[in-house]
C-alpha positions in Angstrom: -14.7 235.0 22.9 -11.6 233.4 22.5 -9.6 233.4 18.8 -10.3 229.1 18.5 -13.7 229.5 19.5 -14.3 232.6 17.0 -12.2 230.8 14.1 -14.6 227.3 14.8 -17.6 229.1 14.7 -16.4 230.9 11.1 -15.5 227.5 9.9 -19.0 226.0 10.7 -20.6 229.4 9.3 -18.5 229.0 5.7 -19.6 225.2 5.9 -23.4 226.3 6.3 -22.7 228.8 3.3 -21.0 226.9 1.2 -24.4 224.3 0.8 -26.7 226.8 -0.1 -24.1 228.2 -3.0 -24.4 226.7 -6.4 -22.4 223.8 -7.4 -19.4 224.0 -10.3 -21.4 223.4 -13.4 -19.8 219.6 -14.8 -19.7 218.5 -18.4 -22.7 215.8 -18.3 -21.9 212.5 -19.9 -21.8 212.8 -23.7 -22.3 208.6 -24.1 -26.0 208.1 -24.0 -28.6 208.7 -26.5 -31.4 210.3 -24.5 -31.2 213.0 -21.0 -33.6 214.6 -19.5 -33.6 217.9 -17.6 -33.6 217.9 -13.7 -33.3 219.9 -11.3 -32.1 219.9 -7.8 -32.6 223.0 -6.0 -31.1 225.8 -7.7 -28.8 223.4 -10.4 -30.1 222.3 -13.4 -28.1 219.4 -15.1 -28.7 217.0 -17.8 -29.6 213.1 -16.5 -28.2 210.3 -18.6 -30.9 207.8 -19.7 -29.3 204.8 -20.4 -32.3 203.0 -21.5 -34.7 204.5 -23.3 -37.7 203.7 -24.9 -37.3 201.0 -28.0 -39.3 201.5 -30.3 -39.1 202.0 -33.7 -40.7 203.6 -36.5 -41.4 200.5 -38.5 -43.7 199.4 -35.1 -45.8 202.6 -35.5 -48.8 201.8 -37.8 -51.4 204.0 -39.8 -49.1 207.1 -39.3 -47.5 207.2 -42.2 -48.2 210.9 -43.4 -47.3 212.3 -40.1 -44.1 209.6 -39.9 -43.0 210.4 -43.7 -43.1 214.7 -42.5 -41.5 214.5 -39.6 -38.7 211.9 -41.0 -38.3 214.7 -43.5 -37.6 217.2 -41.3 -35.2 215.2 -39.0 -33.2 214.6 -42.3 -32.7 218.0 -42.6 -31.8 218.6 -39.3 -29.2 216.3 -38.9 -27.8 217.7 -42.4 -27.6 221.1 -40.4 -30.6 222.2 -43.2 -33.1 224.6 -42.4 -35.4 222.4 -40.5 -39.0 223.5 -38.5 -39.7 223.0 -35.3 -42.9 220.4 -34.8 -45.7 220.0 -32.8 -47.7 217.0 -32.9 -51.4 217.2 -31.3 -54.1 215.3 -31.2 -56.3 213.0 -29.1 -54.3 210.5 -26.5 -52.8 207.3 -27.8 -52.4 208.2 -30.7 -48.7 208.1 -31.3 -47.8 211.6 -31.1 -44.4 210.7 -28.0 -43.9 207.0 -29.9 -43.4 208.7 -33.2 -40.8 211.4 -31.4 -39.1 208.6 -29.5 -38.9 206.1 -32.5 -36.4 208.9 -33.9 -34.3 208.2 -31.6 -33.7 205.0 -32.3 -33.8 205.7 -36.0 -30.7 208.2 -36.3 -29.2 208.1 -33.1 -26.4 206.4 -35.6 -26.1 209.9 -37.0 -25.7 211.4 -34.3 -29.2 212.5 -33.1 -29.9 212.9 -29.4 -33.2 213.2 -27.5 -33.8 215.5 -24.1 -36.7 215.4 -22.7 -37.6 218.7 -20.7 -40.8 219.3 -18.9 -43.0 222.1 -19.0 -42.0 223.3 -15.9 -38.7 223.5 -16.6 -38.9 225.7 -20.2 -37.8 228.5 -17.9 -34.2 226.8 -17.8 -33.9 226.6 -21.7 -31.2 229.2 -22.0 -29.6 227.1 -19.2 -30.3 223.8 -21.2 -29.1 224.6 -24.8 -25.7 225.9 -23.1 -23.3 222.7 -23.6 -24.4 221.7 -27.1 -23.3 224.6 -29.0 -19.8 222.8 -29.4 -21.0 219.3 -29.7 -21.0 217.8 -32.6 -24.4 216.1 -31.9 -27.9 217.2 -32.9 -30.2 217.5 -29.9 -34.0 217.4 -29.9 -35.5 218.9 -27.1 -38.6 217.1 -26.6 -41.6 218.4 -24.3 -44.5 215.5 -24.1 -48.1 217.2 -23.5 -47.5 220.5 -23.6 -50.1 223.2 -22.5 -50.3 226.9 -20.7 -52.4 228.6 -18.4 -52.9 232.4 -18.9 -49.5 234.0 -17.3 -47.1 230.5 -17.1 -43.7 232.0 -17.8 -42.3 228.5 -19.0 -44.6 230.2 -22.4 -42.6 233.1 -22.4 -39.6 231.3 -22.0 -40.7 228.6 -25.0 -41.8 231.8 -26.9 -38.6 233.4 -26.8 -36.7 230.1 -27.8 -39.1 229.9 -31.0 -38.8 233.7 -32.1 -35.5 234.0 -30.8 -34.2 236.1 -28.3 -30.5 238.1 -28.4 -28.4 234.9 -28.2 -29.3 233.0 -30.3 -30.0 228.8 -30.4 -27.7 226.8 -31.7 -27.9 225.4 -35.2 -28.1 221.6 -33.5 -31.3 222.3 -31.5 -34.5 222.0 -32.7 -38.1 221.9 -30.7 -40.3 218.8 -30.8 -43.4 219.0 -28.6 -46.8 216.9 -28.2 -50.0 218.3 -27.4 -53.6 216.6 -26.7 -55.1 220.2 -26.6 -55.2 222.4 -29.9 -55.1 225.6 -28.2 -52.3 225.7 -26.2 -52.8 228.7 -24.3 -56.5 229.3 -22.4 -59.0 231.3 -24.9 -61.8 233.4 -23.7 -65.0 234.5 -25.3 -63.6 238.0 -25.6 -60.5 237.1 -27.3 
């Protein structure tokens, strides 16, 4: 084989590698309120949403416990207090994702952010939570419906993002979830 046939045939051969390697990792686009966590092949980024959902808090009726709790504990998050992580459960339509999406709208002002990850993707949390330990914004991560089969390892992956793990979350992270089960993992008669 000649040396320009040898050298084309590397070039198309780097080309052909060069799709299947990861893409440089880019600073997503800090101007909207609300992301949510794709994936496309083997990169994970962080989609702007550019509209989301509108509604508010005052349009939620006969939740005010639940609404006056959770307010509570978005106060303290934003104030970088100790805050809990929440799961709201319960039967459908109830107003478990409204209530989480009205605090958007609520306190996006002070700086709060929603990103919605699904369950299949928990496994990518150490991946998600990377680019907003230097921002200056406070990010719920917000996983709607929420349930496990026996050996899911998005669970393990949740599990070690709510117990910790060695690196620890940053302080402007928090968990919101919604459930319509109230076990979220299988249980067996044994058990």
């Amino acid at each position: 084989m000649d040396p320009e046939s040898l050298l084309a045939q590397a070039e198309r051969l780097l080309g052909r590698l060069e799709r299947l390697l990861p893409k440089e990792a880019t600073q997503p686009d800090w101007a909207p309120l609300a992301y949510r966590w794709r994936r496309q092949g083997s990169l994970g980024y962080l989609q702007p949403l550019y509209r989301p959902h509108a509604i508010r808090l005052g349009d939620l009726l006969c939740l005010e416990r639940q609404k006056s709790e959770i307010v509570r504990n978005t106060r303290q998050f934003l104030a970088r207090h100790q805050a809990n992580k929440v799961l709201l459960w319960g039967s459908r339509g109830t107003g478990k994702s409204s209530l989480i999406k009205a605090l958007l709208n609520e306190y996006a002002g002070a700086g709060l952010r929603l990103v919605e990850v699904d369950k299949e993707h928990l496994v990518d949390l150490p991946e998600i939570i990377e680019p907003f330990y230097d921002r200056p914004e406070s990010f719920i991560l917000f996983c709607d419906d929420l349930s496990f089969e026996a050996e899911d390892p998005s669970y393990k992956s949740l599990k070690a993002m709510l117990d910790g793990s060695l690196a620890t979350a940053p302080d402007n992270v928090l968990i919101y979830a919604t459930s319509n089960r109230r076990h979220l993992l299988p249980e067996y008669l044994k058990e």
